[in-house]
N, C-alpha and C positions, 0 to 999 in steps of 0.2 A: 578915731581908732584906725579910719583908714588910709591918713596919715600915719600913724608909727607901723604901722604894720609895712606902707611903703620904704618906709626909713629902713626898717629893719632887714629886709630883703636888700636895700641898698648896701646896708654896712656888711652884710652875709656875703654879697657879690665882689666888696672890696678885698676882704678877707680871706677871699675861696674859699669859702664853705663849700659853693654846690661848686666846686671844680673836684674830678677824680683827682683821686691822691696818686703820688708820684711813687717811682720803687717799684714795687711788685703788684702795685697795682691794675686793675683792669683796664688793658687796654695805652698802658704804658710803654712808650717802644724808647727804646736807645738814640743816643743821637750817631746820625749817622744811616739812621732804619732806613728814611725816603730814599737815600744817595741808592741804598743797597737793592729796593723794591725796583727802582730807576735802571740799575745794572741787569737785572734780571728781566726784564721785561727786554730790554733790547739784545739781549740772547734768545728771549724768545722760547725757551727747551729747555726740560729738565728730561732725565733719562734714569729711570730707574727699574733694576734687579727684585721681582719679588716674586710672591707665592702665590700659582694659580687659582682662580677662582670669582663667579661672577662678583661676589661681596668684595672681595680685594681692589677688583678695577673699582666698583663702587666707590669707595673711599679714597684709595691710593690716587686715580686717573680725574673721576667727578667732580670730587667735592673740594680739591684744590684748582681743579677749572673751572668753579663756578665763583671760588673769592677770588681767581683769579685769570679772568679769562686771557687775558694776551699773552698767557705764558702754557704751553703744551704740554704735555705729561707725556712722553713716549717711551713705553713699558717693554717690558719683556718680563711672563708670567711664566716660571717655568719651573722644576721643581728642583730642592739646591743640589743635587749632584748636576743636576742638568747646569744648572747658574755657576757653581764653578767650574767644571769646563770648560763653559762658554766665554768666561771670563779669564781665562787661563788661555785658551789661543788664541782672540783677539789680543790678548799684549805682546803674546810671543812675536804674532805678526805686526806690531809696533803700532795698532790700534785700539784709539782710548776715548770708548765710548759711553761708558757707563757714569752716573754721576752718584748715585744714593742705591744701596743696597737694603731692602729691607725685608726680613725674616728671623730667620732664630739667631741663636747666638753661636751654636757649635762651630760652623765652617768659618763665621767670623772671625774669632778671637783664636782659629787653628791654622785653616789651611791660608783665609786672605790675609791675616798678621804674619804669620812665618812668612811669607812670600811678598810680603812689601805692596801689598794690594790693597790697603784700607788705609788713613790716617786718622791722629789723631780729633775725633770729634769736640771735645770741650772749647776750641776755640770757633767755633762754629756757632753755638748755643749765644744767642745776643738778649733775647727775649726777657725782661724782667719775670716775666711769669715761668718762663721756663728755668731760669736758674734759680729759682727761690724754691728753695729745697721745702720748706714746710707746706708748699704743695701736694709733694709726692708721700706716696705710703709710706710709713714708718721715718720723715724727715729727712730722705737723702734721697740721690740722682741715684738710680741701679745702675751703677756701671758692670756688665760681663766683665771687662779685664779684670784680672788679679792685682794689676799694679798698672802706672804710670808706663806709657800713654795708654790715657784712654781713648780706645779707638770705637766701643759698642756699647752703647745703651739700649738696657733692655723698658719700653714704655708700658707694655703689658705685665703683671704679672696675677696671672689666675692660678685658683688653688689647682692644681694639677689631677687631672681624673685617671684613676685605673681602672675602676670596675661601672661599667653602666648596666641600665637595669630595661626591660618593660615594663612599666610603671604598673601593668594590670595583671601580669602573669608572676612578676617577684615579688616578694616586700622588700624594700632595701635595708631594713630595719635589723634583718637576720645577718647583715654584713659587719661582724665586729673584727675581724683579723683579716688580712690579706691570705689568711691560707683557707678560710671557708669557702673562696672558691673552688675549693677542691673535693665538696659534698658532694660524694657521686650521688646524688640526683639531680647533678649538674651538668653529667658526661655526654657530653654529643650536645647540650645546649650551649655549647661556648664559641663567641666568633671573636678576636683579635685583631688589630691590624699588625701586618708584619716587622715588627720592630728591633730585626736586626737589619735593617736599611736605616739610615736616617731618615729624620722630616716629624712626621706626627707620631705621638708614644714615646719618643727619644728619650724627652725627659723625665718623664714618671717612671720609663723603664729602668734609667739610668738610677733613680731613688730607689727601685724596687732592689735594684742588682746589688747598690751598695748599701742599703738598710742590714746590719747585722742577724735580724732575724729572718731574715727574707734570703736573701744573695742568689748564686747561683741555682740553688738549690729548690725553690719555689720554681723559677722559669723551668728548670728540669722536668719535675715532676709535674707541673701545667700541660706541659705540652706533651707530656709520656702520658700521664694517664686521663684528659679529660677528654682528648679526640676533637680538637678544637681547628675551627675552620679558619683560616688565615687568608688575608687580605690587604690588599694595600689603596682600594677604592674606600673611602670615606663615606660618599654615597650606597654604595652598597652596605657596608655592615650597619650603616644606621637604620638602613630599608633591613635589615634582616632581622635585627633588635627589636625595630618599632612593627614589624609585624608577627615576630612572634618565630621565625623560622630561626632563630637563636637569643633568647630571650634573655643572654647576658655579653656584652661587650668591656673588651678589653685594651685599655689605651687607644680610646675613639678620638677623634679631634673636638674638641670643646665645643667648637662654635658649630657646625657639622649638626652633631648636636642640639645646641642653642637655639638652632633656627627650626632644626626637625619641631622640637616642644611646642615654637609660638606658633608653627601650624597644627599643632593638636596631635600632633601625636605621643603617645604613650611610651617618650624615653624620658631618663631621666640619669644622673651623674651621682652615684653613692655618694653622699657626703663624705668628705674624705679626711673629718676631722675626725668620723666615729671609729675608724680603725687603731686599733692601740699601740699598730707600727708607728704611726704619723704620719704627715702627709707633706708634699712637696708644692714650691710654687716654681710656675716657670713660666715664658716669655710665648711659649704656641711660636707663632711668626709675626711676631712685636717686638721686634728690635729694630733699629738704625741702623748704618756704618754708612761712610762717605769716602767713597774710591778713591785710590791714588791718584792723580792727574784728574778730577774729573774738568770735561769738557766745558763744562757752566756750572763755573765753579760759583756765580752769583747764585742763580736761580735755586742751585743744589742748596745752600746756607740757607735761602729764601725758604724752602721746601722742607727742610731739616726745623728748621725754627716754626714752622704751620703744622708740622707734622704734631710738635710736643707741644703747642700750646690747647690751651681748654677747647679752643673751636676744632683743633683738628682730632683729639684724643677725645670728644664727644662723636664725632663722624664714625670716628673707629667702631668703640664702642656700639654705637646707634647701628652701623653696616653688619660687623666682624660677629660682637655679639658679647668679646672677651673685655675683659676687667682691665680698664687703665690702671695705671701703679700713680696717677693724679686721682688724690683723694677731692680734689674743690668742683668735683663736677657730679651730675644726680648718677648715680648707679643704678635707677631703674630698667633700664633696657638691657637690665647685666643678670645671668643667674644666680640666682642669691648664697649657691652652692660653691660658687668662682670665685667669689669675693673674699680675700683673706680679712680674718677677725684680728681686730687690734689684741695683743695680748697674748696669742695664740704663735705658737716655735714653729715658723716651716722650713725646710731645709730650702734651699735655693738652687733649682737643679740648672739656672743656665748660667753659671760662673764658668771663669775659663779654667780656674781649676776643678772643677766637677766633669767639664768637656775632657780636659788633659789627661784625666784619672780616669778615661772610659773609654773605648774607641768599640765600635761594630761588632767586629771580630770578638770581642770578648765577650758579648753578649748573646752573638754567633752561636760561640760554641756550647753551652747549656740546653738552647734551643734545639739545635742538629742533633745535640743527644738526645732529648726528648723523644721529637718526631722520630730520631731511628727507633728507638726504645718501643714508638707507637705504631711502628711499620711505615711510618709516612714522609720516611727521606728518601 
């Protein structure tokens, strides 16, 4: 017996049985991969545009310096009005330092696509795991563009949150329409962050604005009659939520959030299927782009390709908090609340035509009215 059994592991071993399977399997690289790991390394530097925040560096800086120590992650954390400026007179001045962009998708597929500042990403993508679409949610790459070239890929996509609660002072349970926030025994408990700026809220506001039953006319009357505090720290409105000194938040940051909860505190994200408007999914600051000219232009593909594969979009996940759009990896460190349901219609608010169909200013001005309306312009 323990002859066949040796035989039989022999003929398994001739056969590849126990070899990983090739294609999209794990751990399968392109030919060509070492030549490309080899380039990057003797660059030494990747350089990338993204969004402030200890958990950012965490994943973004760490946890690619730790698969890959000989190569440095040199950041710039800033927030995207600040990143496209920045980006915008270093070229003017004929300096081209940036190599990977990563955040939302608005500035990407508007202001760095019009202006010749981003290029086409799909030829970048080498990774068997990464182009194998039946990976990702719903069986396709989320490309932002509208059309060919694709320049941004959004890797995140979480159910998008508009209303948070105190998990011990609300029931979230009473949340069935986007306008019951406007039960005045709500007036003067409402904090917001400011979402006629971009960055966090953009996108849910953006659903809110162009939802038919909702539109202008909800942000209106939010901001006229609930007396609502407005912010643009992250940390403060979740401190103000999860203590009670405004015990309902509006277009908070996900992850923000995510992390408040797994330290005990008493916030939590309305589920945003239970509303009869619908609900949106969007990218938070999970998207890709890969600058014009970038400098290391190896390490960037290098970095680009680590970025979307399962070790790096579990990193994410694990640091950030927010819902990879790669279904093949465990969603437990994700809020269950974030996690879009198979089956279930959400709109998609970081396409570049959702971006195109909405700029600031429009969202501006419902709000100006408001606050004048409430004495507080």
């Amino acid at each position: 017996m323990r002859l066949l059994a040796l035989l039989a592991l022999l003929f398994l071993a001739a056969c590849g049985g126990a070899a990983a399977p090739s294609g999209s399997g794990a751990g399968a690289k392109p030919a060509g991969w070492d030549s490309l790991v080899d380039a990057a390394k003797k660059e030494g530097t990747v350089v990338i545009y993204a969004q402030p925040g200890t958990t950012y560096r965490n994943v973004i800086v760490a946890a690619f310096e730790k698969s890959y120590p000989s190569i440095k992650v040199d950041s710039v954390f800033v927030l995207p009005a600040e990143r496209v400026s920045r980006l915008s007179l270093e070229r003017q001045a004929g300096r081209y330092l940036a190599d990977l962009w990563i955040g939302g998708t608005t500035d990407a597929v508007t202001t760095l696509k019009e202006g010749g500042m981003n290029v086409p990403l799909r030829p970048q993508l080498a990774l068997p795991e990464v182009l194998d679409e039946s990976a990702w949610f719903e069986h396709k790459l989320w490309w932002a563009d509208s059309a060919e070239p694709y320049t941004t890929l959004m890797f995140v996509g979480g159910v998008q949150g508009v209303v948070f609660v105190n998990t011990k002072m609300v029931d979230a349970g009473v949340f069935k329409s986007y306008w019951d926030v406007l039960d005045p025994k709500w007036k003067g408990k409402i904090a917001s962050t400011d979402v006629r700026n971009t960055g966090t809220g953009a996108a849910p506001a953006r659903f809110v604005y162009k939802q038919p039953d909702l539109g202008p006319n909800w942000f209106r009357r939010v901001f006229a009659e609930m007396d609502v505090q407005i912010s643009n720290e992250q940390r403060q409105l979740v401190d103000w939520v999860s203590q009670g000194t405004y015990p309902i938040g509006l277009f908070l940051s996900p992850n923000e959030v995510s992390l408040a909860a797994k330290q005990g505190l008493p916030i939590a994200m309305v589920p945003s299927e239970q509303f009869k408007e619908g609900a949106s999914i969007g990218p938070s600051n999970g998207a890709l782009t890969m600058i014009e000219r970038a400098p290391h232009p190896n390490a960037a593909k290098l970095y680009a390709n680590w970025l979307l594969s399962r070790e790096g979009q579990v990193a994410w996940q694990r640091e950030i908090g927010d819902n990879s759009l790669r279904i093949d990896i465990p969603k437990d460190m994700v809020s269950p609340v974030s996690v879009p349901k198979q089956g279930v219609s959400y709109v998609n608010s970081g396409t570049e035509e959702f971006s195109r169909a909405f700029n600031p200013a429009t969202l501006r001005q419902p709000i100006d009215e408001g606050l004048r309306m409430a004495g507080k312009a």
